[in-house]
C-alpha positions as a Markdown table, in Angstrom:
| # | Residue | x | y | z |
|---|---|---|---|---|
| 1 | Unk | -12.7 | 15.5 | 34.4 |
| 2 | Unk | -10.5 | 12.5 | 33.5 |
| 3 | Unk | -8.9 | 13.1 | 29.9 |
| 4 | Unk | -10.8 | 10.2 | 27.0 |
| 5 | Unk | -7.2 | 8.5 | 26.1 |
| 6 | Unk | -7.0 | 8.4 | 22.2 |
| 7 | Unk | -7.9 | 5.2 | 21.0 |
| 8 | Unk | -5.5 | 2.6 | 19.4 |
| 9 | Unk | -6.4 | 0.6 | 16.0 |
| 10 | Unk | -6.9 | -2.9 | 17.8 |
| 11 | Unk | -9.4 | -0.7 | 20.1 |
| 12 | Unk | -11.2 | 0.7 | 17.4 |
| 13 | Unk | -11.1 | -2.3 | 15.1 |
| 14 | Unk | -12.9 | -4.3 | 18.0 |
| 15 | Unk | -15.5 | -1.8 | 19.2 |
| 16 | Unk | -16.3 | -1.6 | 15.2 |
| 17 | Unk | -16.7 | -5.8 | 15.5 |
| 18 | Unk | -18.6 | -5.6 | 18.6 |
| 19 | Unk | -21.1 | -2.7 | 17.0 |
| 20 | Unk | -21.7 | -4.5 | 14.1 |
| 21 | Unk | -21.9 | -8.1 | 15.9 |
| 22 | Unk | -24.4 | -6.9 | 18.7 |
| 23 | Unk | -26.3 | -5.6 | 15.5 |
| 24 | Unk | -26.9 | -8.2 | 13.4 |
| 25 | Unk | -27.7 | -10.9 | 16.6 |
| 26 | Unk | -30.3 | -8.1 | 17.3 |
| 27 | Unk | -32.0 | -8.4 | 13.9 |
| 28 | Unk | -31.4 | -12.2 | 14.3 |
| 29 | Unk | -33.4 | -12.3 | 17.7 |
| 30 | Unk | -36.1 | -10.3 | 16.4 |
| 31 | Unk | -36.7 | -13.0 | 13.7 |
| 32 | Unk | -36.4 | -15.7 | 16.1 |
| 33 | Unk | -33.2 | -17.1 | 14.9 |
| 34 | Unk | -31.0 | -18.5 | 17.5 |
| 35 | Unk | -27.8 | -17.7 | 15.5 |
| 36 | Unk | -24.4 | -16.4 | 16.3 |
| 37 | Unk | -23.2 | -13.7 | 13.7 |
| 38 | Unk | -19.8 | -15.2 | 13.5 |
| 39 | Unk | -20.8 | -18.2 | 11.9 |
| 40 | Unk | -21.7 | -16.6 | 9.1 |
| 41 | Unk | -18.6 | -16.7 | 6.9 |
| 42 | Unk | -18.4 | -20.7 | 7.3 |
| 43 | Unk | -22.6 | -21.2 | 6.6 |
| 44 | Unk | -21.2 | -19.2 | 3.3 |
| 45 | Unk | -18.4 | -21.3 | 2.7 |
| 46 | Unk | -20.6 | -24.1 | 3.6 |
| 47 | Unk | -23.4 | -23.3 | 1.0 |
| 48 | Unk | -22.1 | -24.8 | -1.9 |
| 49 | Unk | -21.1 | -28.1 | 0.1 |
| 50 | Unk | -19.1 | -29.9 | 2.1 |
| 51 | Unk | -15.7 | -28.7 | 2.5 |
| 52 | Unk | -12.0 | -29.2 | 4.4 |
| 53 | Unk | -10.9 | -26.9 | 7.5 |
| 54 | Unk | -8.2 | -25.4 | 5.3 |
| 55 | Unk | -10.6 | -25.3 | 2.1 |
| 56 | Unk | -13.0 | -23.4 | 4.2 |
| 57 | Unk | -9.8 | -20.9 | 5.2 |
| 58 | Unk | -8.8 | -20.5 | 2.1 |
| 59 | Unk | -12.1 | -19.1 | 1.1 |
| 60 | Unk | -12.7 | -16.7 | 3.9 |
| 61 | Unk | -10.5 | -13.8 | 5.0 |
| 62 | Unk | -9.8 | -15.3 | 8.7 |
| 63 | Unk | -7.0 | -17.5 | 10.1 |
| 64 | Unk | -7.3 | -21.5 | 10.1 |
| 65 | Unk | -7.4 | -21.8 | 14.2 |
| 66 | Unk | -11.0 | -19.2 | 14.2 |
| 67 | Unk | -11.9 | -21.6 | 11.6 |
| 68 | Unk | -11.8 | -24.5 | 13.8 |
| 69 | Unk | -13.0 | -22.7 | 17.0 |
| 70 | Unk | -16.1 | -21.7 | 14.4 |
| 71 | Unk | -16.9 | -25.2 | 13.9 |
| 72 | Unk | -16.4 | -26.4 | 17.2 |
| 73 | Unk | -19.1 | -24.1 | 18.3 |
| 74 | Unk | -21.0 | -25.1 | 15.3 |
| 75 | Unk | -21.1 | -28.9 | 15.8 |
| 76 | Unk | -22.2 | -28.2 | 19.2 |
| 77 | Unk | -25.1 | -26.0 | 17.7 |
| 78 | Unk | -25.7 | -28.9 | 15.7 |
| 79 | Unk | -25.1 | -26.6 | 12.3 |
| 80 | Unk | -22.4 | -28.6 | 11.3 |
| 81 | Unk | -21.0 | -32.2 | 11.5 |
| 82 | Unk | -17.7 | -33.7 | 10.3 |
| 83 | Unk | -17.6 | -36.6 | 7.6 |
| 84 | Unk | -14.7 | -38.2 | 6.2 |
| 85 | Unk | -13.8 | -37.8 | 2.6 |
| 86 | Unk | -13.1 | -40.1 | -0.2 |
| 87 | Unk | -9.5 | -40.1 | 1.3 |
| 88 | Unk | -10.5 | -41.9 | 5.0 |
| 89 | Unk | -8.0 | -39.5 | 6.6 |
| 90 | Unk | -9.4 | -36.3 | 5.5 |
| 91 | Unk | -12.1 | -34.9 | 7.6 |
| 92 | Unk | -14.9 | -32.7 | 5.5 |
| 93 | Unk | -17.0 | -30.3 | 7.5 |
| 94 | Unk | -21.1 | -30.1 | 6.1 |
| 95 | Unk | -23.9 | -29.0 | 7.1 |
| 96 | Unk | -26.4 | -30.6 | 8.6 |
| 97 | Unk | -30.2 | -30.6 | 7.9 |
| 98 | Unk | -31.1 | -28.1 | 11.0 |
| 99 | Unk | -27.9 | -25.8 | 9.7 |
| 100 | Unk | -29.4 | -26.4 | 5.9 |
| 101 | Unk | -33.1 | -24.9 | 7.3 |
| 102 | Unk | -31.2 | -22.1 | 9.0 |
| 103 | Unk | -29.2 | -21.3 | 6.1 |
| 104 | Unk | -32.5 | -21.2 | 3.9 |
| 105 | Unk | -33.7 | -18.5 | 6.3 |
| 106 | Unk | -30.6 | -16.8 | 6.8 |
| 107 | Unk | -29.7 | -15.8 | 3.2 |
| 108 | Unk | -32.2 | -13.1 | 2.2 |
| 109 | Unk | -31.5 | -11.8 | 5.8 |
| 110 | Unk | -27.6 | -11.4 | 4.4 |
| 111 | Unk | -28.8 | -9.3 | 1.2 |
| 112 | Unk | -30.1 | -6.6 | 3.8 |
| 113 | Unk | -26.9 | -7.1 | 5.6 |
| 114 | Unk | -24.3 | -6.0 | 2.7 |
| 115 | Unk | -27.1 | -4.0 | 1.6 |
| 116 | Unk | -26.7 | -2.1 | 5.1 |
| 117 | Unk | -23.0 | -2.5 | 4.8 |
| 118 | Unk | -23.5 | -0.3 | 1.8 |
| 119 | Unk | -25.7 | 2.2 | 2.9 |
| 120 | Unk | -23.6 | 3.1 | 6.1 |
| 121 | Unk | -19.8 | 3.2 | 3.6 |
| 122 | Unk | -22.3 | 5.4 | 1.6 |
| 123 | Unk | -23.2 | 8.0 | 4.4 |
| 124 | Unk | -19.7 | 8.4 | 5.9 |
| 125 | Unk | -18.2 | 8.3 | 2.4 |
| 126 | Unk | -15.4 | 5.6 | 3.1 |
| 127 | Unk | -15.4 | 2.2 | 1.8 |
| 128 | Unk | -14.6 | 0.3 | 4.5 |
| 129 | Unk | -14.5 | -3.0 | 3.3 |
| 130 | Unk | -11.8 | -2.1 | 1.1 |
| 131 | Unk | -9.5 | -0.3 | 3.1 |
| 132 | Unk | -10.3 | -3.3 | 5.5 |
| 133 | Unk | -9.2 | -5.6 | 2.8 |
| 134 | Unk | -6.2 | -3.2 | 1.9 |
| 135 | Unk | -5.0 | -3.2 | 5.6 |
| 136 | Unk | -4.9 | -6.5 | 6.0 |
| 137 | Unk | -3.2 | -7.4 | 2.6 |
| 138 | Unk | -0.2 | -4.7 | 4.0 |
| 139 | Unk | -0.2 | -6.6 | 7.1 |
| 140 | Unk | 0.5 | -10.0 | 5.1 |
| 141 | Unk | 3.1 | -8.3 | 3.7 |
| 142 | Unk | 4.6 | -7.2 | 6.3 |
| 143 | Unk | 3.5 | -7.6 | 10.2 |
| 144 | Unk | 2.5 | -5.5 | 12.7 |
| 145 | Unk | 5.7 | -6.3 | 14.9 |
| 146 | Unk | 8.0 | -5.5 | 12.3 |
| 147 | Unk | 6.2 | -2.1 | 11.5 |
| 148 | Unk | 6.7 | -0.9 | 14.9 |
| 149 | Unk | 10.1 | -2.3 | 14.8 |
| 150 | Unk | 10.4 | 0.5 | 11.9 |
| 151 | Unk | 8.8 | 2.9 | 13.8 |
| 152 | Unk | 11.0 | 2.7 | 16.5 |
| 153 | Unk | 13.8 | 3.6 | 14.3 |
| 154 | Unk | 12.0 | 6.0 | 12.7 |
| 155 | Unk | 11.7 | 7.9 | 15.9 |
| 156 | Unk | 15.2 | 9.2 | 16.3 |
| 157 | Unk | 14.9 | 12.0 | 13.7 |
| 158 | Unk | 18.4 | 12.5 | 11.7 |
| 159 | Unk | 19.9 | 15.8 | 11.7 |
| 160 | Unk | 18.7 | 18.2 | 8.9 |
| 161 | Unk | 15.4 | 18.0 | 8.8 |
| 162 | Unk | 12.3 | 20.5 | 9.1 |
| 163 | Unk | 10.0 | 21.2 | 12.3 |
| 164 | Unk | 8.2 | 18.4 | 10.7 |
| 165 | Unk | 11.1 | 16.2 | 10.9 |
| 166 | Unk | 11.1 | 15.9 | 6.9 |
| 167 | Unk | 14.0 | 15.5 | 5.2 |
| 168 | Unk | 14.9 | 19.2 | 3.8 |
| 169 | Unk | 15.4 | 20.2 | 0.0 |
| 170 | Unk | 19.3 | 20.3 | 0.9 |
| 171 | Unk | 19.5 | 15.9 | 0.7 |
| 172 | Unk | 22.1 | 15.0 | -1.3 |
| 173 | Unk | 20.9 | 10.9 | -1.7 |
| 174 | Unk | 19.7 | 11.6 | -5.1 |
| 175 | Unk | 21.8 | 14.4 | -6.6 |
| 176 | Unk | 24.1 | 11.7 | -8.3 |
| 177 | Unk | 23.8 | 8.5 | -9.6 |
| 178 | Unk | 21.3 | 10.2 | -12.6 |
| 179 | Unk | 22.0 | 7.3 | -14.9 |
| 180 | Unk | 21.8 | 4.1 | -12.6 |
| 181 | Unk | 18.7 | 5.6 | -11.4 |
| 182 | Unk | 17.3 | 5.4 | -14.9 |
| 183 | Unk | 18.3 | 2.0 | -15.9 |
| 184 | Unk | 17.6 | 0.0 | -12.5 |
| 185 | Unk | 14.6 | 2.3 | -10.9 |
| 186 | Unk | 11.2 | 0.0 | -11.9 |
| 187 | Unk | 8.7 | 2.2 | -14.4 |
| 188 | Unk | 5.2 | 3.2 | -13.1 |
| 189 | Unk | 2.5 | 1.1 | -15.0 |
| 190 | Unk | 0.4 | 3.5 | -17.4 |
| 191 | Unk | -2.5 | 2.8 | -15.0 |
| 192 | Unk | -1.0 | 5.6 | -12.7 |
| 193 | Unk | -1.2 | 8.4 | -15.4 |
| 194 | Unk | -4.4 | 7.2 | -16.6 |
| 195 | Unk | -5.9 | 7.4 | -12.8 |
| 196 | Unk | -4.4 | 10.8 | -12.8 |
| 197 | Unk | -5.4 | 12.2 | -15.9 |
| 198 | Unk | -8.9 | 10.8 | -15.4 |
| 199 | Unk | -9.4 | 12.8 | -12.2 |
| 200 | Unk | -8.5 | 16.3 | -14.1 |
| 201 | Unk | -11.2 | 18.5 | -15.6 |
| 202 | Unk | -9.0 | 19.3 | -18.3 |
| 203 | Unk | -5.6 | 18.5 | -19.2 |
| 204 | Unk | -3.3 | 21.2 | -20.4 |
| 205 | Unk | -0.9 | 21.5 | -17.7 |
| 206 | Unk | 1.1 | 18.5 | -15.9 |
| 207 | Unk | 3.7 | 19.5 | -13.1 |
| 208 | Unk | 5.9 | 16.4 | -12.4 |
| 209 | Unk | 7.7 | 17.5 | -9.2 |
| 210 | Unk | 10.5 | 16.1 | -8.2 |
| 211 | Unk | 10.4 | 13.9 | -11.2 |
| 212 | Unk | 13.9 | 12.2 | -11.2 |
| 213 | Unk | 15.0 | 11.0 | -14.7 |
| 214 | Unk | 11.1 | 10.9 | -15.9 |
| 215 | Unk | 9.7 | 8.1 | -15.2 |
| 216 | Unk | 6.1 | 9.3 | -14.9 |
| 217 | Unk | 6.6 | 12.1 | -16.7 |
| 218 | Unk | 6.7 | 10.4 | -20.1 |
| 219 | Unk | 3.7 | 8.5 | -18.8 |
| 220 | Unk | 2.0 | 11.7 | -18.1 |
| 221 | Unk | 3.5 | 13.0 | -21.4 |
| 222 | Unk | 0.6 | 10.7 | -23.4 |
| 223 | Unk | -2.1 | 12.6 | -21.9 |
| 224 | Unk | -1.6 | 16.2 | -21.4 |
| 225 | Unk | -0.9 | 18.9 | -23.8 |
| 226 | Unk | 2.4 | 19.8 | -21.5 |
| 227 | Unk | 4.4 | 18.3 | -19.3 |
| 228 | Unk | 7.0 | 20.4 | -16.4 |
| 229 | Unk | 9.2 | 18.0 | -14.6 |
| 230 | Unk | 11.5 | 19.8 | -12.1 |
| 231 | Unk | 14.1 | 18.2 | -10.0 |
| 232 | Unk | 17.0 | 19.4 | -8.1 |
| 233 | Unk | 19.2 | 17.2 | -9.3 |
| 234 | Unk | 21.3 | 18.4 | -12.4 |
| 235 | Unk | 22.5 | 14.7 | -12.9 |
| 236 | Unk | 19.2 | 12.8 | -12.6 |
| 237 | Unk | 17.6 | 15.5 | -15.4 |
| 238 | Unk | 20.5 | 14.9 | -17.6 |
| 239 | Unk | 19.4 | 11.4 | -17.4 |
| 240 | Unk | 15.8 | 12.0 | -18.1 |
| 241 | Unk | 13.8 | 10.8 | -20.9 |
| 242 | Unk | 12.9 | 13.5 | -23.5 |
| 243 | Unk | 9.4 | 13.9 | -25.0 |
| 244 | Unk | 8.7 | 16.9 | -27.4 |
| 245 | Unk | 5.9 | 17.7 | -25.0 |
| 246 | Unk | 8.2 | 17.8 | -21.5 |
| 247 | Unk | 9.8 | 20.6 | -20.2 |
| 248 | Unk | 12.5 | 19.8 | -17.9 |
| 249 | Unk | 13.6 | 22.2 | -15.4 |
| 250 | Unk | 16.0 | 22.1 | -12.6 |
| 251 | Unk | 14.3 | 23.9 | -9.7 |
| 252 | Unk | 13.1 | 23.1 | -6.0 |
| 253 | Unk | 9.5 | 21.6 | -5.2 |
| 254 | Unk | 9.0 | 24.7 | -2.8 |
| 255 | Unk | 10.1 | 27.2 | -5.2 |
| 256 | Unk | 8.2 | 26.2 | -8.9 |
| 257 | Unk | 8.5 | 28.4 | -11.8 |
| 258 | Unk | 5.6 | 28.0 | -13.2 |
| 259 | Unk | 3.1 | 30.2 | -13.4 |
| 260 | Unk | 0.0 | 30.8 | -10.8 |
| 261 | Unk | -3.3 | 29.0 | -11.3 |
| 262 | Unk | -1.7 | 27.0 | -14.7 |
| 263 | Unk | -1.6 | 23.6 | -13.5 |
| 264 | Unk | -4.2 | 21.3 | -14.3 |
| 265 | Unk | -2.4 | 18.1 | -12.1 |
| 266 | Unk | 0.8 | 18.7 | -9.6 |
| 267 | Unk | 2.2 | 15.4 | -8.5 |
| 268 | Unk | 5.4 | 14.2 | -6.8 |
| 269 | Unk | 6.2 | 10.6 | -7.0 |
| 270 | Unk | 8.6 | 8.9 | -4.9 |
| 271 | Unk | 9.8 | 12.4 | -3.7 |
| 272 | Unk | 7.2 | 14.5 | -1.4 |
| 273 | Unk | 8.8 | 12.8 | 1.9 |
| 274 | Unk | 12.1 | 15.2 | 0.8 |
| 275 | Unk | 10.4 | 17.9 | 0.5 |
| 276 | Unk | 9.2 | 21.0 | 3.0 |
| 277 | Unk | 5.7 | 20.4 | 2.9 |
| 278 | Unk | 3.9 | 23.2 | 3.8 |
| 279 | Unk | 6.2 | 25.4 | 1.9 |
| 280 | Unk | 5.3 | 23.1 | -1.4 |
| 281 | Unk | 1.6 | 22.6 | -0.4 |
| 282 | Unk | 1.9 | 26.8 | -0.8 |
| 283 | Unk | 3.2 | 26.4 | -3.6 |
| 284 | Unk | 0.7 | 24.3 | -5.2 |
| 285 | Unk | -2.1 | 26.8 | -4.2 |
| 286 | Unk | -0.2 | 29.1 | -6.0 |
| 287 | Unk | 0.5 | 27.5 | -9.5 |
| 288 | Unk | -2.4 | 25.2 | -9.0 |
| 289 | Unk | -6.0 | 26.2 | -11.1 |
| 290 | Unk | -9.1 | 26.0 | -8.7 |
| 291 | Unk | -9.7 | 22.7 | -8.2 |
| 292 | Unk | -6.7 | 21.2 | -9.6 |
| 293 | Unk | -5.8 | 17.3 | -8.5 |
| 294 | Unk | -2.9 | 17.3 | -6.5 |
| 295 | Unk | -1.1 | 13.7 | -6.1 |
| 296 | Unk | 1.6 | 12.3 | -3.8 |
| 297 | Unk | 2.9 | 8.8 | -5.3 |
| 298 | Unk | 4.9 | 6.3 | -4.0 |
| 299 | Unk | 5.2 | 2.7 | -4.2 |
| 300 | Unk | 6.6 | 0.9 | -1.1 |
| 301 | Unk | 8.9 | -1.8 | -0.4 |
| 302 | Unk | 9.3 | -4.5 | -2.8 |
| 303 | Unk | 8.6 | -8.0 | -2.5 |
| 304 | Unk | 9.4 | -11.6 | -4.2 |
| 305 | Unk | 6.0 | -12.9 | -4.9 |
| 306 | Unk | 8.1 | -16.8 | -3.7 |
| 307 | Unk | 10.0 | -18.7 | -1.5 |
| 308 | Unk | 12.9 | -16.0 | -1.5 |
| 309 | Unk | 10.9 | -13.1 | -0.1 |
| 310 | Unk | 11.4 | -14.1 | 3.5 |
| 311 | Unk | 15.4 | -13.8 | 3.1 |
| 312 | Unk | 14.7 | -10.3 | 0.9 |
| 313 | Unk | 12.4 | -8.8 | 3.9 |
| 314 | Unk | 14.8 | -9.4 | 6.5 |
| 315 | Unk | 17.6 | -8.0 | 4.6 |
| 316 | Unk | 15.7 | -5.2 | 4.2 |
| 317 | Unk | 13.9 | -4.6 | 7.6 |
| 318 | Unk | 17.1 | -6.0 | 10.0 |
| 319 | Unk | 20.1 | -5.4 | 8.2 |
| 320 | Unk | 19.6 | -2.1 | 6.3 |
| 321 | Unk | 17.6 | -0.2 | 8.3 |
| 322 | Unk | 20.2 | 1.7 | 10.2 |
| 323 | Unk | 21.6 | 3.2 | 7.2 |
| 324 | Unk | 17.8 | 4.5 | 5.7 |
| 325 | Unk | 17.4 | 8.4 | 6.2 |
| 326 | Unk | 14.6 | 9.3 | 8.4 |
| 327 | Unk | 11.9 | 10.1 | 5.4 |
| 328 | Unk | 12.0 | 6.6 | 4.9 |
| 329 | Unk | 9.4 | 5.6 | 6.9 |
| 330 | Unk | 6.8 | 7.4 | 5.2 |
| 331 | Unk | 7.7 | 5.2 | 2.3 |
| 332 | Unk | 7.1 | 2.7 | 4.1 |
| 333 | Unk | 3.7 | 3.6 | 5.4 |
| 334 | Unk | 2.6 | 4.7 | 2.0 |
| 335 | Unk | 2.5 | 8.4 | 2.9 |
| 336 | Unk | -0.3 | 7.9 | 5.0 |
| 337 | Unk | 1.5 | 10.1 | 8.0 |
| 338 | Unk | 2.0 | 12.8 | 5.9 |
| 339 | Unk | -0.2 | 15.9 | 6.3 |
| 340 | Unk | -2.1 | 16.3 | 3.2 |
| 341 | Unk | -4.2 | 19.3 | 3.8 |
| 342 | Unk | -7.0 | 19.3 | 1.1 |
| 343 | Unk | -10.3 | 17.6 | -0.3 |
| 344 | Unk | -9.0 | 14.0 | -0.9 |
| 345 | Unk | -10.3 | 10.6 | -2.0 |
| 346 | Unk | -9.4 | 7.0 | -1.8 |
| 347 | Unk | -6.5 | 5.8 | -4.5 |
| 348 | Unk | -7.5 | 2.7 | -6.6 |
| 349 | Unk | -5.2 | 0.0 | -5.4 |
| 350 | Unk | -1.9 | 0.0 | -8.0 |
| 351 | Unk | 0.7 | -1.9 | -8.5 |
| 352 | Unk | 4.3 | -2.1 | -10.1 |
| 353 | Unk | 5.4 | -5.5 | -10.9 |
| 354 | Unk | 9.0 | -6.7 | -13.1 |
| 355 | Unk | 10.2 | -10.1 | -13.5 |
| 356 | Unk | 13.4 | -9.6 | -13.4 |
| 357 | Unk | 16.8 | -12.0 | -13.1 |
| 358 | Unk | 19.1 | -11.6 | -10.0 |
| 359 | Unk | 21.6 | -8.8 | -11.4 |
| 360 | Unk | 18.6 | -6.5 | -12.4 |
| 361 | Unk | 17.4 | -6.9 | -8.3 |
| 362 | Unk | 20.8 | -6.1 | -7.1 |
| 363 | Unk | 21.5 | -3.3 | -9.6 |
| 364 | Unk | 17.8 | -1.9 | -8.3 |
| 365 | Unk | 19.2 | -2.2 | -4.8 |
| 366 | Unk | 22.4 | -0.2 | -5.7 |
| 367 | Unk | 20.1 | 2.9 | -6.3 |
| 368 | Unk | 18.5 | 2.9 | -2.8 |
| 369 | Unk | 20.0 | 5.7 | -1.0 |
| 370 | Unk | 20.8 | 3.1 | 2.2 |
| 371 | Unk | 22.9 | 1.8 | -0.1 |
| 372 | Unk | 25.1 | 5.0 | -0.5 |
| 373 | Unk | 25.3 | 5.5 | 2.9 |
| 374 | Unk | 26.4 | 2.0 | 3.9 |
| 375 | Unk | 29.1 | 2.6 | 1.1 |
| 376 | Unk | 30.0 | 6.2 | 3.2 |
| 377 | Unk | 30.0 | 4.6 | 6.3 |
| 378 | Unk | 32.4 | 1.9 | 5.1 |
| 379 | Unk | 30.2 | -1.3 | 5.2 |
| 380 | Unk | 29.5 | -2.2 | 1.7 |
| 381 | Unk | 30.0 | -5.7 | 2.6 |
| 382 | Unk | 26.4 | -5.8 | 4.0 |
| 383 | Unk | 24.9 | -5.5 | 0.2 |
| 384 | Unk | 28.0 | -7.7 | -1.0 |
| 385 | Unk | 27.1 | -10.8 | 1.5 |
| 386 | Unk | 23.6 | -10.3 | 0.8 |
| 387 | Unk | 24.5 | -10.6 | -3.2 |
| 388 | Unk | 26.2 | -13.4 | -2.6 |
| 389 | Unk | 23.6 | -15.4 | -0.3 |
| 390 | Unk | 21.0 | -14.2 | -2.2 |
| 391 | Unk | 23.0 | -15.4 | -5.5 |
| 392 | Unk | 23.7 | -18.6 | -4.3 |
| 393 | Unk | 19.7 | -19.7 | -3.8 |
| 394 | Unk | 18.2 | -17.8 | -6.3 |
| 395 | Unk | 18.4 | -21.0 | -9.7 |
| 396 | Unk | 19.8 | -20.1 | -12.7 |
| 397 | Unk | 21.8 | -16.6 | -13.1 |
| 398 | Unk | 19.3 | -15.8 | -15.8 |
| 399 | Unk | 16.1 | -16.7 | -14.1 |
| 400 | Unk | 13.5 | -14.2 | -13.4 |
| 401 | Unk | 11.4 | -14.1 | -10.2 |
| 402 | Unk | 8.2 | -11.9 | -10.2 |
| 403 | Unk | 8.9 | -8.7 | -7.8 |
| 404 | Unk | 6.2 | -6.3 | -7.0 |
| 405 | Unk | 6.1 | -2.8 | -5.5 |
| 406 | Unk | 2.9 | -2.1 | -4.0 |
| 407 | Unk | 1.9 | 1.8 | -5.1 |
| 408 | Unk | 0.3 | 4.6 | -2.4 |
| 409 | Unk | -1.3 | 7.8 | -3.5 |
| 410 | Unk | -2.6 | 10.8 | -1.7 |
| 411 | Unk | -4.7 | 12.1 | -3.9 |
| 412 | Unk | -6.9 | 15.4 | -3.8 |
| 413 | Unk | -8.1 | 19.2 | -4.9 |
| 414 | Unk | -6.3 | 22.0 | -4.4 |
């Protein structure tokens, strides 16, 4: 019997399409509507009135050229016609009277659509709309062609690492630089700990593993009783932010000292892709209470929400990515390759943003552990060029442009 080849997403995101479209034009045929489903998000846009090609796209979640295919189809349908605005060169798209009698009928048939939208994210327990809309706003951010230019890379595993090709406890990216770290790394917003603290039954016991110089730790300081934070780092500890609730402890992720079934939340932020997983998730059975929330954090590659992002992604994606270590990449995938072997749920969408002025951007940069290897393997002038270029078009020395980090979580019970 011939093998059934695992399917790819563009596969499974078209089957799902042509399900849902053979659907709905069977419910449309059995009311007597002769209607193609994919008009619907222009007769939506259309509702309100008349409205420009790029108008229209900028309402729905579909690219300007399917817009104008849509109307083409529509004008020969005779749904739609085109008008000219009060501007003689601007064409306006509006409905016509047959396409204002269909969309009469067609809007209480669109409650029972979203309403069966709803029931079917309710039986399989995924909301699919939003990971949808997540999806694509990653995608925006970055393409498809320059992810699998990243996986590519990502392929050749660097020596050191565990039989899952993770990075092992031994990495050394991290064990200095405590104190740049602290000033230049960007804070997690309070919304994080909240989320977290939220999804605990009680709150007596926070681990913060890998916790760096404390960043969420003081976060998660304002809602539990106590606070752990462990790193392996001596310098990055030293660094850390005291709280008369946090306990600071230099100690591996796979080898905790706290005590079994204490914890009411273990998280790692910005540090599970270092660690040897299964010897941590062990771990967090161990110290973890019955049904304790486990949480890996991370927030992925920054961006400048402006003109200057384009020149900041390539940088990033082109010119550094030789000197990343090979746990990178589940950075920046948002940790979704990573096993995560318990009851889990979907993270609210989070997200990190600073306005900060050029030397605050570069000193951020100067903490990415690409960074220190570019400076071992001799070629510091790859972050100096990019200083300067990026210097030279940026405004005003003092200016602040908005940059944002989008934040993934894997988030369950232990």
């Amino acid at each position: 019997m011939t093998q059934k080849l695992k399917p790819g997403l563009g596969e499974l995101l078209r089957h799902l399409g042509e399900l849902v479209e053979r659907g709905s034009e069977k419910a449309y045929g059995v009311d007597a509507l002769n209607y193609r489903p994919r008009y619907t998000p222009v007769m939506r846009a259309l509702a309100d009135g008349g409205c420009a090609i790029n108008e229209i796209t900028a309402r729905l979640s579909i690219t300007q050229g399917a817009v104008s295919q849509t109307v083409k189809l529509m004008i020969a349908d005779g749904l739609v016609r085109r008008t000219h605005g009060s501007d003689a060169r601007r064409s306006i798209v509006c409905l016509t009277g047959r396409g204002q009698g269909v969309l009469r009928d067609l809007q209480p048939r669109w409650r029972a659509i979203f309403d069966a939208i709803q029931g079917l994210e309710d039986e399989i327990d995924v909301p699919l709309r939003g990971n949808l809309s997540a999806a694509i706003a990653a995608l925006q951010r970055l393409d498809f062609a320059q992810r699998i230019a990243v996986a590519k890379r990502c392929d050749e595993r660097a020596p050191g690492t565990s039989e899952e090709g993770l990075p092992t406890a031994s990495h050394g990216y991290f064990q200095q630089g405590g104190e740049a770290y602290a000033l230049s790394r960007p804070t997690y917003p309070p919304e994080l700990a909240q989320q977290l603290a939220g999804s605990c039954a009680e709150r007596r016991l926070a681990l913060d593993v890998g916790c760096g110089s404390g960043q969420l730790s003081t976060l998660l300081a304002g809602h539990f009783d106590q606070v752990i934070a462990t790193d392996v780092s001596a310098d990055q500890l030293d660094h850390a932010q005291q709280r008369p609730n946090i306990l600071y402890r230099r100690e591996a992720a796979e080898n905790m000292s706290a005590a079994s079934d204490s914890a009411d939340l273990i998280v790692a932020a910005q540090a599970a892709h270092w660690f040897d997983l299964p010897r941590f998730y062990r771990e967090c059975r161990r110290v973890g209470k019955p049904g304790a929330v486990i949480a890996l954090a991370s927030y992925g590659v920054p961006y400048l929400e402006g003109p200057l992002n384009a020149r900041l992604q390539q940088f990033y994606w082109q010119q550094t990515a030789q000197f990343w270590p090979a746990g990178r990449h589940h950075v920046e995938t948002g940790y979704a390759e990573l096993p995560f072997p318990f009851s889990h749920w979907p993270s609210p969408a989070l997200f990190i943003h600073r306005d900060w002025n050029i030397d605050q951007l570069l000193g951020y940069m100067q903490t990415w552990s690409a960074y220190r290897r570019a400076l071992d393997a001799g070629r510091r002038e790859i972050f100096e060029r990019f200083g300067e270029q990026l210097t030279a078009v940026w405004g005003e020395p003092g200016s602040l442009q908005r940059i944002t980090w989008p934040i993934s979580m894997r988030i369950g019970r232990v």
